[in-house]
ROVO-219313 format. One record per residue (C-alpha): residue in one letter; x, y, z; residue number from 1. Coordinates in pm, whole numbers, plus 50000, padded with zeros to 5 digits. Each point is the difference from the previous one (the first is absolute). Example, Ala and Ser with C-alpha at 12.3 -4.5 7.8 and 13.67 -1.06 7.14 Angstrom:
# ROVO-219313
@code A; x 51230; y 49550; z 50780; pos 1 $
@code S; x 50137; y 50344; z 49934; pos 2 $
//
This chain:
# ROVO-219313
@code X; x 72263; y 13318; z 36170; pos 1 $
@code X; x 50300; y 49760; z 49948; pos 2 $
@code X; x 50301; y 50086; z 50194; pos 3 $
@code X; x 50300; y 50019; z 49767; pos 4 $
@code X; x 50325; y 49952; z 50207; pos 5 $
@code X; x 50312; y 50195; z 49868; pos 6 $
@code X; x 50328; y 49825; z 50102; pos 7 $
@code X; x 50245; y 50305; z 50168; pos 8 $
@code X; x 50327; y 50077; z 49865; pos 9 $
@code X; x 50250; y 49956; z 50211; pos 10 $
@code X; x 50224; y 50291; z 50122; pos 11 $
@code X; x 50304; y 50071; z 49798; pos 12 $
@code X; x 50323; y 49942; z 50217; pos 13 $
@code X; x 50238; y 50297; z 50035; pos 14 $
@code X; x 50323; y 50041; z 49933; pos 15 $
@code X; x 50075; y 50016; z 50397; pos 16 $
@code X; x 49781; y 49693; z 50041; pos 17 $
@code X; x 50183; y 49758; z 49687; pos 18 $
@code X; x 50302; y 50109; z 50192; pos 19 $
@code X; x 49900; y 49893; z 50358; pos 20 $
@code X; x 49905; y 49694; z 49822; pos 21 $
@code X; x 50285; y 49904; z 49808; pos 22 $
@code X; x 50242; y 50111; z 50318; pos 23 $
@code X; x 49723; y 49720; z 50210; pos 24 $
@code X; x 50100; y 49707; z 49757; pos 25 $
@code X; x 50346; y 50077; z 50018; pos 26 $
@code X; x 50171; y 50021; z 50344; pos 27 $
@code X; x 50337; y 49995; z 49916; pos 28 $
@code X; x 49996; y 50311; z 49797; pos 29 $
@code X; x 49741; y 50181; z 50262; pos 30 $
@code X; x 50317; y 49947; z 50295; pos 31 $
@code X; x 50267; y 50090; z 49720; pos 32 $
@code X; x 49798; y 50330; z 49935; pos 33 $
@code X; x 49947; y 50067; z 50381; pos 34 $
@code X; x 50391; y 49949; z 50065; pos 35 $
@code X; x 50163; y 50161; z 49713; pos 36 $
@code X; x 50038; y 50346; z 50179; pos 37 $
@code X; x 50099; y 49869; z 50302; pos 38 $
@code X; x 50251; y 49772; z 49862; pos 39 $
@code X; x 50139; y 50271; z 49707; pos 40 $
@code X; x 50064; y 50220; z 50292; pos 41 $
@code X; x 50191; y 49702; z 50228; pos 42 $
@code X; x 50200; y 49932; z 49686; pos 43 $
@code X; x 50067; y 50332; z 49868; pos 44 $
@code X; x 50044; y 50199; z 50312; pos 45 $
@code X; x 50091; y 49773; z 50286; pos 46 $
@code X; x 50230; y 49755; z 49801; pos 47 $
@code X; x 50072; y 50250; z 49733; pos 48 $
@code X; x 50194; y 50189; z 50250; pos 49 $
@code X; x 50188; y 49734; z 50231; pos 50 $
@code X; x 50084; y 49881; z 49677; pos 51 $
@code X; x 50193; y 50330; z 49924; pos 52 $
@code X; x 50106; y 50016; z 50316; pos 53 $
@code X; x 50167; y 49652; z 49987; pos 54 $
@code X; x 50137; y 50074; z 49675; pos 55 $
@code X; x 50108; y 50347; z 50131; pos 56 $
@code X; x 50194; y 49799; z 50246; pos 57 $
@code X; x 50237; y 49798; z 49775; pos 58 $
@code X; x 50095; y 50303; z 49782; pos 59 $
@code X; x 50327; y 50159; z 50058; pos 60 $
@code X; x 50093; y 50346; z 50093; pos 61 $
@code X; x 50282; y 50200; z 49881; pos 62 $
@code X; x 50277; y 50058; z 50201; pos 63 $
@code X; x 50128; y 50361; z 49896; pos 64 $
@code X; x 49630; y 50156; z 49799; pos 65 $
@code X; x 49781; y 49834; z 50244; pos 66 $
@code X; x 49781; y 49898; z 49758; pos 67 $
@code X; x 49829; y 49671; z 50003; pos 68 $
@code X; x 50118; y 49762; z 49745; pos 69 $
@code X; x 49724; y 49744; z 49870; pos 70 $
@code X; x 50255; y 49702; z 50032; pos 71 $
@code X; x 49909; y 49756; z 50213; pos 72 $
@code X; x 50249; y 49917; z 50303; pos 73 $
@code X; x 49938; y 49842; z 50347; pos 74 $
@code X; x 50259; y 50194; z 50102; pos 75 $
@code X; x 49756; y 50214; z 50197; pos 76 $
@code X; x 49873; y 49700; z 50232; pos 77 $
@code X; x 50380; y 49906; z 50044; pos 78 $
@code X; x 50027; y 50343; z 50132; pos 79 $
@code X; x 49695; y 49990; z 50242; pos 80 $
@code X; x 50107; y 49668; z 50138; pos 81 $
@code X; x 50368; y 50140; z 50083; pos 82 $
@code X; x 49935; y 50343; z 50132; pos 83 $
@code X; x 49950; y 49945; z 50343; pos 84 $
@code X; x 49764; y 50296; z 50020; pos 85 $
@code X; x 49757; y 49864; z 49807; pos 86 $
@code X; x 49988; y 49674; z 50165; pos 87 $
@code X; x 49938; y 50208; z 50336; pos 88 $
@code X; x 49723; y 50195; z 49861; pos 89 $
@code X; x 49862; y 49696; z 49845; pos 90 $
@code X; x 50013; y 49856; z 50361; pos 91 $
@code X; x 49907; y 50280; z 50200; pos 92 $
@code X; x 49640; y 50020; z 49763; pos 93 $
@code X; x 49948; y 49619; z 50083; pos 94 $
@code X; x 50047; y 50014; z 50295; pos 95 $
@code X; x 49761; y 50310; z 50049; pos 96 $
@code X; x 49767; y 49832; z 49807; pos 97 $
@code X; x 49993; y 49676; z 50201; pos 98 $
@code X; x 49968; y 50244; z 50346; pos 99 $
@code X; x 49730; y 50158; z 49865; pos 100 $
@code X; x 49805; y 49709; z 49905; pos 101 $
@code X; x 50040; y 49836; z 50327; pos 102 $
@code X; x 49874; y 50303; z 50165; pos 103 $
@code X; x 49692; y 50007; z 49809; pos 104 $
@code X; x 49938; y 49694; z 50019; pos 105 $
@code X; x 50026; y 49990; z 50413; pos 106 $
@code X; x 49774; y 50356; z 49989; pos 107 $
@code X; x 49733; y 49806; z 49736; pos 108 $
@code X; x 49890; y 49723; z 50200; pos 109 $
@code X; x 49860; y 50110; z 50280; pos 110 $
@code X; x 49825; y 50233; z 49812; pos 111 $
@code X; x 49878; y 49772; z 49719; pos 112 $
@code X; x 49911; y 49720; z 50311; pos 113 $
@code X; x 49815; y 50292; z 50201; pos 114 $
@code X; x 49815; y 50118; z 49623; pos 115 $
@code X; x 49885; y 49632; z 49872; pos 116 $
@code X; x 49965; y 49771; z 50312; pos 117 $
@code X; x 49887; y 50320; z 50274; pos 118 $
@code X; x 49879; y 50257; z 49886; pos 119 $
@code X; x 49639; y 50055; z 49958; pos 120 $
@code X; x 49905; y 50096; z 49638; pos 121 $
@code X; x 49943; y 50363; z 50067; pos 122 $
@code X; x 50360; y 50026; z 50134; pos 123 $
@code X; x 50114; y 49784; z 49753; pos 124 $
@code X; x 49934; y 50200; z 49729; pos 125 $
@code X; x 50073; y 50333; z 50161; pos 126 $
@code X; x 50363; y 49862; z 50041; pos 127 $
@code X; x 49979; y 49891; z 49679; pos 128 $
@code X; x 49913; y 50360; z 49882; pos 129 $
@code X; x 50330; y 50121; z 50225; pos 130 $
@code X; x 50228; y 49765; z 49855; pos 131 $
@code X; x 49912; y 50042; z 49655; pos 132 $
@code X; x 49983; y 50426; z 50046; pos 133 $
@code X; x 50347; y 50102; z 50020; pos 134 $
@code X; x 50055; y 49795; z 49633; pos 135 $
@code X; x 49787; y 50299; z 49896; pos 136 $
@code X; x 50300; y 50226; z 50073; pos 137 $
@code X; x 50266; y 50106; z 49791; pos 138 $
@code X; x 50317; y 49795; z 50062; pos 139 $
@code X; x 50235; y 50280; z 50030; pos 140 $
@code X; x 49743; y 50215; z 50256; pos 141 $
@code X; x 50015; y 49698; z 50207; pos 142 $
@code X; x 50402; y 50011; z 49935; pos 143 $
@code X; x 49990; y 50342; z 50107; pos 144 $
@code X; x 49799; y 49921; z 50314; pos 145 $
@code X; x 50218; y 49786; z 50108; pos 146 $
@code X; x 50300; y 50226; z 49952; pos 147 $
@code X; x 49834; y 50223; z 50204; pos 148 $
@code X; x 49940; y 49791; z 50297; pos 149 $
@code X; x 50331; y 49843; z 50007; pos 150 $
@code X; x 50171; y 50365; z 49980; pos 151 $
@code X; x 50207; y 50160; z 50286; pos 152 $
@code X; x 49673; y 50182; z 50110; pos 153 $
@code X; x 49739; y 49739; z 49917; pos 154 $
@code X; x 49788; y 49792; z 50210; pos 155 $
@code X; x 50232; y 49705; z 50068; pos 156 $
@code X; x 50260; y 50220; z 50129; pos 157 $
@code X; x 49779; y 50229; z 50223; pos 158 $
@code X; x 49879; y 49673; z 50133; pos 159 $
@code X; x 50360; y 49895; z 50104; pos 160 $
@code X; x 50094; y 50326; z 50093; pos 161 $
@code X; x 49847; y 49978; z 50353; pos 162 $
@code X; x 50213; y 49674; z 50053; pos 163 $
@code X; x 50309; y 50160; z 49911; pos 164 $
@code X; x 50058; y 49814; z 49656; pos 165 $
@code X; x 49998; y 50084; z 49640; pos 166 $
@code X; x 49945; y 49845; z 49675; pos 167 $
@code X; x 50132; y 50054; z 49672; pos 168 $
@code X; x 49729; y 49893; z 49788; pos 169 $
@code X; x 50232; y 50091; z 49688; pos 170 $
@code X; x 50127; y 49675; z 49998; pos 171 $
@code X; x 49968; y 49673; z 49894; pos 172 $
@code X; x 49761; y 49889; z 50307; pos 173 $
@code X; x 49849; y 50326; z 49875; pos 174 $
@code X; x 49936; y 49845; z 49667; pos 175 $
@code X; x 49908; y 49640; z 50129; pos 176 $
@code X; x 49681; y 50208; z 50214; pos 177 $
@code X; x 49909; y 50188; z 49683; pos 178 $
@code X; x 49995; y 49658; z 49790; pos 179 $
@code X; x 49843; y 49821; z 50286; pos 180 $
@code X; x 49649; y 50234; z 49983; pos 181 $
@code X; x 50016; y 50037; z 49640; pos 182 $
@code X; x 49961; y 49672; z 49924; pos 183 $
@code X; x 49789; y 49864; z 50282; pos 184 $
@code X; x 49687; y 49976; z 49870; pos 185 $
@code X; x 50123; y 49800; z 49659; pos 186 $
@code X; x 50092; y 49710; z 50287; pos 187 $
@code X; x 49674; y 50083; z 50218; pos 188 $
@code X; x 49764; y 49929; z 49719; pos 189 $
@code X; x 50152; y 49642; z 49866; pos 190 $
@code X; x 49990; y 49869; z 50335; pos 191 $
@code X; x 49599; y 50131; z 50105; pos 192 $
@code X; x 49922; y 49839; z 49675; pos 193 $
@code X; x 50173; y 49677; z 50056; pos 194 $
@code X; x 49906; y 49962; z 50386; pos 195 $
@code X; x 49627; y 50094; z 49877; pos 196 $
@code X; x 50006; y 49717; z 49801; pos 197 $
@code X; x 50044; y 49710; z 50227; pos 198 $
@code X; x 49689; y 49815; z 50083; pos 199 $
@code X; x 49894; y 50024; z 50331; pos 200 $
@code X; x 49957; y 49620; z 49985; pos 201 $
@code X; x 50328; y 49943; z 50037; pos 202 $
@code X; x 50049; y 50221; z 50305; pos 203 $
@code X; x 49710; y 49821; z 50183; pos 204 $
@code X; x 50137; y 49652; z 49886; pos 205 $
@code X; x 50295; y 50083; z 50193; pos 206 $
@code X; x 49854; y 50101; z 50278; pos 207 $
@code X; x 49743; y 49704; z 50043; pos 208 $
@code X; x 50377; y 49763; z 49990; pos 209 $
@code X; x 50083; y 50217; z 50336; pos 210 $
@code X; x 50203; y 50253; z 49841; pos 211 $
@code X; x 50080; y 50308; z 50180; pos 212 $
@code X; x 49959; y 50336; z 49828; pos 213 $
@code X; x 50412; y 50070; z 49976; pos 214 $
@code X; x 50002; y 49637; z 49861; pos 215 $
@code X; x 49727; y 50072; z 49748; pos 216 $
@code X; x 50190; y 50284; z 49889; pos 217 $
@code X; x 50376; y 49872; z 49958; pos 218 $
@code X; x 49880; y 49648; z 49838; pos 219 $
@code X; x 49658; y 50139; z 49788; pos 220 $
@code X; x 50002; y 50384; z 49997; pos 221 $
@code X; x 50369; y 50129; z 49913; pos 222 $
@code X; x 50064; y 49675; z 49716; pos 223 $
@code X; x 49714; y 50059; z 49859; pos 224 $
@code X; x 50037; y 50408; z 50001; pos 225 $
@code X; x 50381; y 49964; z 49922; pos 226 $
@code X; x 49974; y 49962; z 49628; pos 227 $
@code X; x 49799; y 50364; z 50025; pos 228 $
@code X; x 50315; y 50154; z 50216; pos 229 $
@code X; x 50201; y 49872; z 49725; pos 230 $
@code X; x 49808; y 50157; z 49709; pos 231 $
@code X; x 49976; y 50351; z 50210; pos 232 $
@code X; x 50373; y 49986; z 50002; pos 233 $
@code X; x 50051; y 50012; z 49678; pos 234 $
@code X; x 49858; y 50333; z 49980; pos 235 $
@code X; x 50192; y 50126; z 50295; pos 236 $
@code X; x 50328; y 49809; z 49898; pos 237 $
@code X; x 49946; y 50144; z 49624; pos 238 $
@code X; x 49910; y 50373; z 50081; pos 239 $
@code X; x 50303; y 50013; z 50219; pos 240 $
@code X; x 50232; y 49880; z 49762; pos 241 $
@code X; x 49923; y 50239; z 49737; pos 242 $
@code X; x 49933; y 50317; z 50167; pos 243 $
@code X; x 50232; y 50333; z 49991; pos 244 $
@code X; x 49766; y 50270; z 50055; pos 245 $
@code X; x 49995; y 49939; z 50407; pos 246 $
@code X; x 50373; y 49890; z 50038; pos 247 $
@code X; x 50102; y 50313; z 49763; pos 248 $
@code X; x 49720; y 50219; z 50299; pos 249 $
@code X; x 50103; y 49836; z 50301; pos 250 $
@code X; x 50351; y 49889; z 50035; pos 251 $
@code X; x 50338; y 50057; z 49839; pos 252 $
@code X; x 50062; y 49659; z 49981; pos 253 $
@code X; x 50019; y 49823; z 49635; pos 254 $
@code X; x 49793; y 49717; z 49915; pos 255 $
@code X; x 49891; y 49834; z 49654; pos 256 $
@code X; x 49729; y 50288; z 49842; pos 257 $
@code X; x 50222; y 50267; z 50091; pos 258 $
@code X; x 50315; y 49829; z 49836; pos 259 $
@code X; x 49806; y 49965; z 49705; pos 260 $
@code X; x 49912; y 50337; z 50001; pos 261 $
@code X; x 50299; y 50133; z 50048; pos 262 $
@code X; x 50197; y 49823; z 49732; pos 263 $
@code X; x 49766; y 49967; z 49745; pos 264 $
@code X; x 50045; y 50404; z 49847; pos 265 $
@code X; x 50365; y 49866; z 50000; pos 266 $
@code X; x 50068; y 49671; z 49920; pos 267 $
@code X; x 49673; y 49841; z 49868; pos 268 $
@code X; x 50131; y 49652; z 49922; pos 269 $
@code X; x 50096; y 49987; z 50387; pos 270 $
@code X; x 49706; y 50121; z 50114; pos 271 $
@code X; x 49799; y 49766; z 49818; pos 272 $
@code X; x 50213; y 49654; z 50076; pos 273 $
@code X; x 49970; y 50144; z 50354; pos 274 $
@code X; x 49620; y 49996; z 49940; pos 275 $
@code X; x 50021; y 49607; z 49948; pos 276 $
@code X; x 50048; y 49946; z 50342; pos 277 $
@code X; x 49679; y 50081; z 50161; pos 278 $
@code X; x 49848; y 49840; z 49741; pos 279 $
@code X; x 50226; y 49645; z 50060; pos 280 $
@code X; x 49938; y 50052; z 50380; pos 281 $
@code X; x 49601; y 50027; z 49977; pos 282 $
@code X; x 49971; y 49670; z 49734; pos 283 $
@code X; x 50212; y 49808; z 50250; pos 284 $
@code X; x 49738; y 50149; z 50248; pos 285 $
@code X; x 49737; y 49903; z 49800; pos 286 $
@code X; x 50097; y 49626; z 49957; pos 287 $
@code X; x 50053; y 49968; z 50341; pos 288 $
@code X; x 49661; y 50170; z 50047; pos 289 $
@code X; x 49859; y 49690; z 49780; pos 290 $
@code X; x 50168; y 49730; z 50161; pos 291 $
@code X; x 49780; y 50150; z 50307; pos 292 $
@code X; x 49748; y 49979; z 49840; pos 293 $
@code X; x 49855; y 50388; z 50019; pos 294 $
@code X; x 49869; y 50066; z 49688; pos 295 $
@code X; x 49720; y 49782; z 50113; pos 296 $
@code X; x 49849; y 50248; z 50250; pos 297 $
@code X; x 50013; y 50280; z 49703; pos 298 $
//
């Protein structure tokens, strides 16, 4: 019998397949496709609205209707420049900011040293699990907490009660506690991940030139971890800035968020240019964060 061999048709491509194939042969339009939604929601919603807001801000407001008037004026950041208030609340949120960060930071290191260069892995990732578990929470039952503790009956105060002393915690030392555990595990985190990082070579080099552990640490360990401190406070620096829920829970006292939030039903322009000011404060924090050098640890 003679064999008669039958060449096979090839499979016809599908539509899904021509696609995948024409998207392989052309990169550039496979990463515009993969970023468009992203990027149409940075540009839309994100910019979109601090663009309204800035333009919001150089509009004019009417002195006898109330109404805003879509003129545009910098009479409104004249205004928050001279009125001494607003420089002090300006200040006072800076300055809370800064405290807080600093705080942090002191609290994260020992913890991120103890987590990356101590710990044993089991520990290390149950106090991973820890410090990542209250972000699980809702802000303002953590708010609330806190509220709580710091009241005339809470825990703080029963503690001092037996030494005679009391504590208002609806205050601004209050407020600098509350911010200090709310943001404590955005610094933690940075700092694990950038002490994690540096090879153990390095360490040992040190120590076969006769370097003693404190002197490993202050000339290898903290500059080569600092860039990570940096980077965890811009989280802390940043949250602080712009939060009003937990001054508005906690203390009387007026800072940034809660001017905003306060003026803007009334005088929108002002609330708006008063708005700027975070946002001047935290790209001047941000170039100084470059010139350190910490978005190299991200």
């Amino acid at each position: 019998m003679t064999s008669v061999s039958v060449a096979e048709t090839p499979p016809r491509e599908g539509p899904g397949r021509r696609l995948s194939t024409f998207l392989y042969r052309h990169p550039r339009l496979r990463l515009a496709l993969l970023l468009a939604l992203p990027v149409a929601w940075m540009v839309g919603v994100y910019l979109g609205s601090l663009l309204v807001l800035l333009l919001s801000s150089v509009w004019d407001l009417d002195p006898f209707t109330g109404e805003v008037v879509r003129e545009f004026t910098l009479d409104n950041f004249r205004r928050i420049v001279e009125t001494p208030v607003y420089r002090e609340v300006a200040w006072r949120t800076i300055q809370m900011a800064a405290l807080v960060t600093l705080a942090d930071a002191l609290l994260a290191f020992p913890i991120a040293y103890y987590m990356a260069r101590v710990a044993s892995p089991r520990t290390r990732n149950l106090l991973v699990v820890a410090i990542i578990l209250p972000l699980w929470a809702s802000y303002v039952v953590k708010v609330l907490a806190w509220r709580t503790i710091l009241s005339d009956g809470g825990i703080v105060n029963w503690a001092l009660e037996p030494l005679g002393l009391s504590f208002d915690g609806y205050s601004t030392v209050g407020l600098w506690l509350t911010f200090t555990y709310l943001w404590l595990p955005f610094m933690i985190l940075p700092i694990y991940a950038g002490l994690e990082r540096i090879p153990e070579s390095l360490l040992e080099a040190s120590a076969d030139l006769g370097g003693r552990s404190l002197a490993t640490f202050v000339r290898v360990t903290l500059p080569l971890a600092f860039p990570a401190v940096v980077a965890g406070s811009i989280f802390t620096f940043s949250l602080t800035l712009g939060d009003y829920i937990a001054p508005r829970m906690i203390t009387s006292e007026q800072f940034i968020g809660t001017v905003i939030y306060n003026t803007y039903g009334e005088a929108l322009p002002i609330a708006a240019a008063y708005a700027v000011v975070p946002i001047v404060v935290i790209v001047l924090y941000l170039v100084v964060a470059r010139k350190l050098r910490a978005f190299e640890s991200l």
